[in-house]
N, C-alpha and C positions, 0 to 999 in steps of 0.2 A: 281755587282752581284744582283742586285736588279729583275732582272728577274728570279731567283732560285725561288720567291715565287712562280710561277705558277705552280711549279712542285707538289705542293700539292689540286690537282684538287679538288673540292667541298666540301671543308674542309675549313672554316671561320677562322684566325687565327689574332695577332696582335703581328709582327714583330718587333723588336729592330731597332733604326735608328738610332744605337749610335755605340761602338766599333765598330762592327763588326757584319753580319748579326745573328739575334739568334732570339727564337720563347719568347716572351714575358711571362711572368710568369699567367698562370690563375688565375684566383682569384674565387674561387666557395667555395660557404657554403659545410660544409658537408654532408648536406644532399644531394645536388647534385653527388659530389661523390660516395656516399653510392648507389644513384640510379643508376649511371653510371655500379658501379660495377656489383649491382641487375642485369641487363640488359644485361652481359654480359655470365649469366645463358643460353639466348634466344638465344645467336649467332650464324651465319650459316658460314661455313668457304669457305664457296661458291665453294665445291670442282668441283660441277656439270659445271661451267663455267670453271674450269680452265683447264678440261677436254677438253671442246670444243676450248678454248686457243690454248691447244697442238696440239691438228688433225690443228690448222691455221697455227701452225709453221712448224711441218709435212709437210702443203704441199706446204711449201716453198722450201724447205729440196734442190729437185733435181735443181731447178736456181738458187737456192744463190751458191749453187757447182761448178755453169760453171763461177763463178767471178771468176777473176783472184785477186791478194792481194792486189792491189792499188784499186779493183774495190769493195771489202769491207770495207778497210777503208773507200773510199767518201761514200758507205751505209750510214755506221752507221754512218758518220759526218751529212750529211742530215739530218736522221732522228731525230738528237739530235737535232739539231736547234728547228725542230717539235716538240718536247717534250717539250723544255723548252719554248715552246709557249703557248701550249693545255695541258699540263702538261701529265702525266701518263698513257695514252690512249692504249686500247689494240688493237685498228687497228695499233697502231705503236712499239708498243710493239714485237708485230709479227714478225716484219721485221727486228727489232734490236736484238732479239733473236735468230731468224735464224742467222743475219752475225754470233753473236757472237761464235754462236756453232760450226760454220761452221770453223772459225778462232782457235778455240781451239783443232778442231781436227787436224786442221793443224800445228798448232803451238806446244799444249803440248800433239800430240795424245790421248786425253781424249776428247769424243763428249759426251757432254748432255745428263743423260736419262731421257724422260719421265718428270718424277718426280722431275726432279733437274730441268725443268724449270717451273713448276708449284711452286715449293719453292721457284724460281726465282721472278716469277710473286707475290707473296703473299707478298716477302720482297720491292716491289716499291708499293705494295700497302698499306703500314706502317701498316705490319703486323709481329706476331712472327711465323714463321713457324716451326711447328715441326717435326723433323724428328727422325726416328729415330737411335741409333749407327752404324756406318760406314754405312750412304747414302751417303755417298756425301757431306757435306754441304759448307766443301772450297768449291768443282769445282760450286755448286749451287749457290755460294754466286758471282762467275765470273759475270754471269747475270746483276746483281744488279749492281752492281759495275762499271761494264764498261758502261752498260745505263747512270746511274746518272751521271759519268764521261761527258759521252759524251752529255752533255748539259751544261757545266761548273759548274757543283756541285760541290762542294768540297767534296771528300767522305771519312769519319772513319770509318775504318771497326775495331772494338773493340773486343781484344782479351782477355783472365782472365791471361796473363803472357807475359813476353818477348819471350821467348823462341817459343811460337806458332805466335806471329808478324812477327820473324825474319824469322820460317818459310814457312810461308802460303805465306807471298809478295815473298820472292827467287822462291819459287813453281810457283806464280803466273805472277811472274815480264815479263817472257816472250810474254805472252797472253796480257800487258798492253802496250808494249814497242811496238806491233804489231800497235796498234793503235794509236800511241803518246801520250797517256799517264805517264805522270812524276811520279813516285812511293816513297813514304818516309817512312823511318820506325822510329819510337821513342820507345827508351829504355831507364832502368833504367839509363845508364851511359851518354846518350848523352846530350852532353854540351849546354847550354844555347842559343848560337848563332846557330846550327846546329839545335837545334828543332825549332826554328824559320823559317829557309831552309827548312827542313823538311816537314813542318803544311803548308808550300807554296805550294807544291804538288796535283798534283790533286787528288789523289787517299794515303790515310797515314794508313798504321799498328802502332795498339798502344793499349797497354793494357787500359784496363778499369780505375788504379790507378794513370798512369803516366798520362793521356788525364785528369784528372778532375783534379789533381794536380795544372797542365797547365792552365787550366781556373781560380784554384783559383789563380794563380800567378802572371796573366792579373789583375784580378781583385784587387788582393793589388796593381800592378804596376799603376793601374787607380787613387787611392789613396780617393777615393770616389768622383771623381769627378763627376759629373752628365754627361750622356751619350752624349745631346746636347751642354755643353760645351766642352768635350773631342774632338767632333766632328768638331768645330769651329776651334780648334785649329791644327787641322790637316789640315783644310783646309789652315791654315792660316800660314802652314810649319812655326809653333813654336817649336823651340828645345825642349820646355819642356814637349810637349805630350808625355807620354810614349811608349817605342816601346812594342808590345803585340809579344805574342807566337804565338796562333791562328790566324788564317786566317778568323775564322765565324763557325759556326753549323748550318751546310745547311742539309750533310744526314750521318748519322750514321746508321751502320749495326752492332750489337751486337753479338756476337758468343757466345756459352754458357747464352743465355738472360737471363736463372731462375736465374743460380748462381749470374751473374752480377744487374739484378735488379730489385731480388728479397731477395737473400739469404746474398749476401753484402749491401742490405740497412738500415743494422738494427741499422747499425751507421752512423753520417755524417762525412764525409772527411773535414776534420780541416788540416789545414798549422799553425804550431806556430813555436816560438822562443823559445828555454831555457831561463832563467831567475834565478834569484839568488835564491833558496829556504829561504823564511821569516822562516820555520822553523830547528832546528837546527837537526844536522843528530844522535844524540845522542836521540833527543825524538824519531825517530824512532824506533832503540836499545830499549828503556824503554819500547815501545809500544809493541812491538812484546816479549821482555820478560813479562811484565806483562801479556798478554792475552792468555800467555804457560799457565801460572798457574789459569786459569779457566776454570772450569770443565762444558763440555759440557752436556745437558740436564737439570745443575743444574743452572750453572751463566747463559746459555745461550742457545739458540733454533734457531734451522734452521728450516726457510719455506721452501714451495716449489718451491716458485720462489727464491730459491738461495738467499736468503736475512738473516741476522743473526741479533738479537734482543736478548739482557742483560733482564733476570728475574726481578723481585724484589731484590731476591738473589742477583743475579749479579752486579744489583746496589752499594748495599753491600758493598758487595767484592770488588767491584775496589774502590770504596773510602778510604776505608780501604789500599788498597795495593799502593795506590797511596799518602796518606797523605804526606809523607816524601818528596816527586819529587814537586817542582818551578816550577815557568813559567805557559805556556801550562793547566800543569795539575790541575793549582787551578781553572781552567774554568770547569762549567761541561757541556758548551754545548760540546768542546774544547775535555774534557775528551772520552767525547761516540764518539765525530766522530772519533778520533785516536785509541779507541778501537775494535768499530765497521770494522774498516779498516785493524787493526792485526788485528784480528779475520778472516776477511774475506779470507786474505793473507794467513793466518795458513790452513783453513779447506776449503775455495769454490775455491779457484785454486791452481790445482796439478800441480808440474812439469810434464814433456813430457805428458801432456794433456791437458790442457790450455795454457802450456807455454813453450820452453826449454832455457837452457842455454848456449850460445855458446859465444864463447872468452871475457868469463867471464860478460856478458849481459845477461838480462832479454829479449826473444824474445815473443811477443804474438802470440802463433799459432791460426791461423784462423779453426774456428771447423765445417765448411762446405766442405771447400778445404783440410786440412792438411796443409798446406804452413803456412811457418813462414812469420811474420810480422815485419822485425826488423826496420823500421821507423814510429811504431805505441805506443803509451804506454797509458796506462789507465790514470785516472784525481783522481786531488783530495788527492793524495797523497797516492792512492791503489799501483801502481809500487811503488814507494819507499818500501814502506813495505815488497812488496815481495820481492826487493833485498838484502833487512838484511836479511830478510828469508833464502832466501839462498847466503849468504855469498860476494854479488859482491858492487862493486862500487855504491855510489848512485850518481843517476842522478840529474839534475837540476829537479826546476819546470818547467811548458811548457804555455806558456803565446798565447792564440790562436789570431792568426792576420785573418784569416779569416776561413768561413766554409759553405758547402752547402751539402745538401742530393743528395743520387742518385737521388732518384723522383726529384728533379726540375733540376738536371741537363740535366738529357737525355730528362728531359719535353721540354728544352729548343733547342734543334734541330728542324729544319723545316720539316725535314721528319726522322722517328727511325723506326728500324723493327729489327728484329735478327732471331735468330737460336738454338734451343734446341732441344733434344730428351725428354725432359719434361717440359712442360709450361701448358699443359688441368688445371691441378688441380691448377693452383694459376690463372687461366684466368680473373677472378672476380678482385682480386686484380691487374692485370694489367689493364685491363683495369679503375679502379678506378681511379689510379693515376700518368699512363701513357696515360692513353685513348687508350690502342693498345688492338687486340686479336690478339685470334691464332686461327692459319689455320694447321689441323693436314692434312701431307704429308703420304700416302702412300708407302709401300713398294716396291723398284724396284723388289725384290722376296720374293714372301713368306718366312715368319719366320720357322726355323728350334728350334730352342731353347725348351730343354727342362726341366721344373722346377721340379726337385727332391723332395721327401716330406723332411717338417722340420726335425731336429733334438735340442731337448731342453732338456740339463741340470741346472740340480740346482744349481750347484755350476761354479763358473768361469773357477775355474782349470779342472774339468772334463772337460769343454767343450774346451779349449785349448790344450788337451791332446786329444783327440777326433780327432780335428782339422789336429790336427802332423801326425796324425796315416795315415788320411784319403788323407792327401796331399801326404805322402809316397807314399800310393797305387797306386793314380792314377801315379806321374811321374811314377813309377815303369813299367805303364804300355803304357808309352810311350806321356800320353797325356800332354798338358800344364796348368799349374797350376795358377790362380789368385788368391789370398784370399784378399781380403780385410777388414781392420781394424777399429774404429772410433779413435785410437789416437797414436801415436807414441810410449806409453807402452806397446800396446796390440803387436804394429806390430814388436817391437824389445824384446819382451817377446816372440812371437811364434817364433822367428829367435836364439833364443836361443834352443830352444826346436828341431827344426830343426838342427840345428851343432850338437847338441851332436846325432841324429840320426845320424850325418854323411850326411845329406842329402842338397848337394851343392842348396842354392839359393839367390835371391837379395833380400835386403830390401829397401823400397822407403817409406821417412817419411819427414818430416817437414828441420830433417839434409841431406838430400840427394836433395833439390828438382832441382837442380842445373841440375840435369841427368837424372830428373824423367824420360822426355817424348822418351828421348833417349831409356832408362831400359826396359819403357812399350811396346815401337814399337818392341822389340825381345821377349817379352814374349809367342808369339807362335811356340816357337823353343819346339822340342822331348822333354819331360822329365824337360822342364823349370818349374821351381817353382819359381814366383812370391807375394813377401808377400809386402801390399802395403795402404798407410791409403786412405779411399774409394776412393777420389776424385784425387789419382794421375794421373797423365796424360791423365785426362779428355781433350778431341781435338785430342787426338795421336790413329789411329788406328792400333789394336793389328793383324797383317796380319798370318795366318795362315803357317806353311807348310804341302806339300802336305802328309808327313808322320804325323804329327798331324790332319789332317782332314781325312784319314783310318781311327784313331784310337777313331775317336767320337768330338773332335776338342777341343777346350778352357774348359776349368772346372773352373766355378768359385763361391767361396767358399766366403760366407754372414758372419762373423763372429759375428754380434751385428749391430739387426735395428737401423737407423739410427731418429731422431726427425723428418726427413722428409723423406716421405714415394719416393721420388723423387729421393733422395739420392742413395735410393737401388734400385730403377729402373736404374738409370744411369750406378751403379756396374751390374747390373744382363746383361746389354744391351752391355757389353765389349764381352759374349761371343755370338756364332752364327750370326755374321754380316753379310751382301748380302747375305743371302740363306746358309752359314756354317752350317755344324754342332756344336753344343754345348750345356751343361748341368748347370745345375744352382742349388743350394741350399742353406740353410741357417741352420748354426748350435752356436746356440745361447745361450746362458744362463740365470736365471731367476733372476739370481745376477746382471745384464746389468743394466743399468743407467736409461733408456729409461721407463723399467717396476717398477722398485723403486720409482724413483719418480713421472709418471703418473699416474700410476695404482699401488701403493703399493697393497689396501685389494684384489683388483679380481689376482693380481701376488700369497699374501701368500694363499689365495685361492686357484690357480694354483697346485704350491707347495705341497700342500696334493696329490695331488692326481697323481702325477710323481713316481714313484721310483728311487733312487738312479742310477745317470749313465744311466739309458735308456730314451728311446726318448719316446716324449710325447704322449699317445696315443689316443689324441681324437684332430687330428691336425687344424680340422674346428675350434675347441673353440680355439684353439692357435691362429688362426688367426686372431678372432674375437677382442682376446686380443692385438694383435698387433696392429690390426686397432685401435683399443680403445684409446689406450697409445699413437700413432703417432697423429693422432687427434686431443687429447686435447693438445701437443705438438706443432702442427703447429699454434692450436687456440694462445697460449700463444707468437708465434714466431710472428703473425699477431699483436699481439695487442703491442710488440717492438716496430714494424715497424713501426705502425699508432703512438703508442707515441714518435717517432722519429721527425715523419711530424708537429705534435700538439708543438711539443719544438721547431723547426725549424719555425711554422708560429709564436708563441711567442717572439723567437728573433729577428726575422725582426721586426715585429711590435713594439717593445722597440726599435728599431733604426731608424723605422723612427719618434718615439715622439722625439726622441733628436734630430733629424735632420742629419742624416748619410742614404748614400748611400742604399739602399735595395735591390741593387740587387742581 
């Protein structure tokens, strides 16, 4: 496979010639970075060529038609060869884009529009293309995909769950099977030896957690061997080289690219072991009783970053309440971080919104997505805590055998591109530390959507009450209903408030996710009421009927801005898809999370000047405040991220002074 490097046409790189092919780790000051990103201010998404692109494939359109099926496949087997010589050329480009269209309107009745080969074209040129809600971006991503194929790539096309892997390759499979293309899918359940078959593939579906999983898993199996001796040893058909998962990271195509490698980077993906907890499950028990009985404001103080810190007072106080308790507690470095911990347990993570509990486990719900987490748990001894808290089994400790960030994983592909309906605003940060931008796609038709003014109460409950009233009205009058939630208490709080109306609908939250994408694809049925935490069934287009497009088309309903102002682009972007009708709003409260702790003084500012129950009347300063509050939100979600990368260069660099593998 050593001819894949070509595919990355005038792009300087330094290759792995160890495992398996992979794009070597950069090594750049920060301030390189810092500049890269600067720079990505300046970018052009070159839409003016990819225009002229199209009129090339255009006027291929009516000869690639008179091939007969064998006389496309030799096409595009040709032109691969060409590719994988002169790497990503758009005189060939041309030609493999025609067959391909021409093969999918044969095969899956879907032909290319437009625009879905310009997003084509953006994703071979390690770009993130943005599109936006129901364009197209499976059928777009066909492009991609079967090019790279057809030069012997190995292609991942990276999906945010199982459920959209299994579906988009069955969607796809026929269009791949046209061309001999071998198709693999990897899920959560599939067994060790089959995802090995699998990753053999030309072309693999696979989510985003199970694909790095897999890499870290090579990588313990490597056992830190160094990559030129691993190498020697294969050559040298030694039993004891380990057998790997992957096959190499040649080209990855990201679906969802913000959510996946942007909004999931803000921790790195660890593989550990359980191990014996050194401490006993009764100091937990003490911990969390003792830190009931301190009184908040007085023993202690919350920041704003979520952080809890013991007064003078507090000091105190736990010395005192702890004199009598062994062990552990006569430490007082010992003391504060087990206090520090129940505290944090008690007051900064709630149930069913950081967290829920299901057969009798602590699950970490992901607060970007809504989807639970149940193979992730916090460090340091914070899950434990929460599990006294609420009453379940405690778990072992979790001893990490390996870990890497997004950022150097997906860095480490020879060619990465993806697909979002929002990537403009974090462009900077991709390209910082991915080095990729974006290329904003066009609409096949004009947008119909239209954005309703806010509505802002002061209190929670009015504005959930509001909500009920308003979701009523519209199914009543035939149209389809979305609301969307930020946490599993909001979304099964308003699904209460709904039944007792009497008013039949679904709920999709963290316990449901299992049906999400299924729930959301019927949400444009007559009178459907849809209540759903933001990010469910993100990938699933919500198809309209023609009795709900009479009646004004999808309604869907903002309940609380999210920390990223992306978040609620993506909810508002469910309704009016291809040229539909649809309406949009947001009806929000001053009590939300968002304006408390961004902006507490300009919120109780706010505040004055609302009345009880009605909407806010000066809706420009409302929004100004929203921008405000998201803002310095997403500044604080950046600076995670970055101290994610800063811990993640700190730990390599502690192993390579001991003399361990770095990679």
């Amino acid at each position: 496979m050593s001819d894949i490097r070509a595919l990355i046409a005038g792009r300087t790189i330094e290759v792995s010639d160890g495992c398996y092919v992979e794009r070597v780790d950069l090594h750049e000051s920060e301030l390189e970075e810092r500049l890269r990103g600067f720079m990505a201010h300046f970018s052009s998404s070159g839409t003016a060529k990819a225009k002229r692109f199209v009129q090339k494939v255009n006027a291929l359109e009516s000869s690639i038609w008179k091939h007969q099926d064998d006389g496309l496949r030799a096409e595009l087997s040709t032109v691969g060869r060409e590719l994988q010589k002169k790497g990503f050329r758009d005189d060939l480009l041309v030609i493999a884009f025609a067959v391909i269209r021409e093969a999918s309107r044969r095969i899956l009745g879907m032909r290319h529009h437009d625009v879905q080969l310009m997003a084509g074209r953006f994703l071979l040129q390690g770009k993130i293309a943005e599109m936006s809600t129901g364009e197209g971006k499976t059928l777009a991503a066909t492009l991609a995909i079967c090019t790279a194929a057809a030069t012997g790539a190995s292609v991942h096309v990276v999906t945010v769950n199982d459920y959209l892997a299994e579906r988009d390759a069955e969607k796809n499979e026929p269009l791949f099977s046209f061309f001999g293309f071998s198709l693999g899918v990897v899920i959560q359940d599939t067994a060790l030896d089959m995802r090995r078959e699998q990753y053999a593939n030309n072309i693999v579906y696979v989510s985003n957690k199970e694909l790095t999983f897999d890499y870290l898993k090579d990588r313990i199996a490597a056992g830190g061997v160094l990559h030129s001796h691993l190498k020697l040893r294969r050559l040298e058909n030694n039993r004891s080289a380990p057998a790997l998962i992957l096959s190499g990271l040649h080209v990855a195509i990201v679906d969802e690219a913000d959510s996946v490698l942007i909004d999931e980077a803000r921790t790195p993906l660890i593989i550990s072991e359980t191990v014996p907890d050194d401490i006993d499950e009764k100091v937990y028990d003490q911990a969390i009783t003792v830190a009931q009985q301190l009184k908040a404001n007085v023993d202690f103080v919350q920041s704003k970053d979520r952080d809890i810190w013991l007064t003078a007072t507090g000091n105190q106080t736990l010395k005192s309440l702890t004199e009598d308790l062994d062990g552990l507690w006569k430490s007082t470095l010992w003391r504060h971080e087990l206090i520090q911990k129940a505290l944090s347990a008690l007051y900064l993570f709630q149930r069913d919104q950081h967290y829920i509990v299901a057969e009798n486990k602590v699950q970490i719900v992901d607060e970007f997505t809504g989807r639970a987490m149940p193979d992730r748990t916090w460090e340091r001894g914070l899950h434990q805590m929460i599990e006294v808290k609420e009453n379940c089994e405690i778990s072992g400790q979790r001893k990490t055998l390996s870990q890497i960030t997004y950022q150097r994983f997906f860095g480490r592909y020879l060619l990465l591109s993806g697909m979002t309906g929002t990537a403009k605003e974090v462009e900077p940060e991709l390209k910082r530390f991915y080095d990729i931008s974006v290329a904003k796609v066009p609409t096949h038709k004009a947008s119909r959507r239209k954005r309703l003014p806010d509505r802002v109460f002061l209190t929670s409950e009015a504005r959930w009450q509001h909500v009920a009233v308003r979701t009523a009205e519209l199914a009543a009058m035939g149209r389809a209903v979305l609301v969307g939630t930020r946490s599993v208490e909001g979304s099964e709080y308003l699904g209460r408030l709904l039944a007792d109306m009497g008013l039949v609908h679904t709920v999709l939250n963290a316990r449901q996710d299992d049906i999400e994408a299924e729930a959301v694809a019927q949400a444009g049925l007559p009178g459907k009421v849809t209540v759903a935490t933001n990010m469910a069934g993100r990938g699933t287009d919500i198809k309209l009927s023609d009795e709900v497009a009479e009646t004004g088309g999808l309604h869907v309903i903002l309940t609380e801005f999210h920390e990223s102002a992306r978040v609620d682009r993506q909810l508002f972007g469910r309704a009016a898809r291809q040229g539909d009708p649809g309406t949009v709003e947001a009806i929000v409260s001053l009590e939300d999370e968002l304006f408390i702790r961004y902006a507490p003084l300009i919120t109780r500012a706010a505040a004055r000047s609302i009345l009880p129950n009605t909407r806010f009347i000066q809706e420009n300063l409302f929004r100004l405040l929203v921008l405000y509050a998201q803002t310095k939100a997403e500044h604080y979600a950046r600076k995670i991220r970055l101290d994610t990368i800063r811990r993640d260069k700190k730990w390599r660099q502690a192993l390579g002074f001991i003399g361990l593998d770095k990679k």
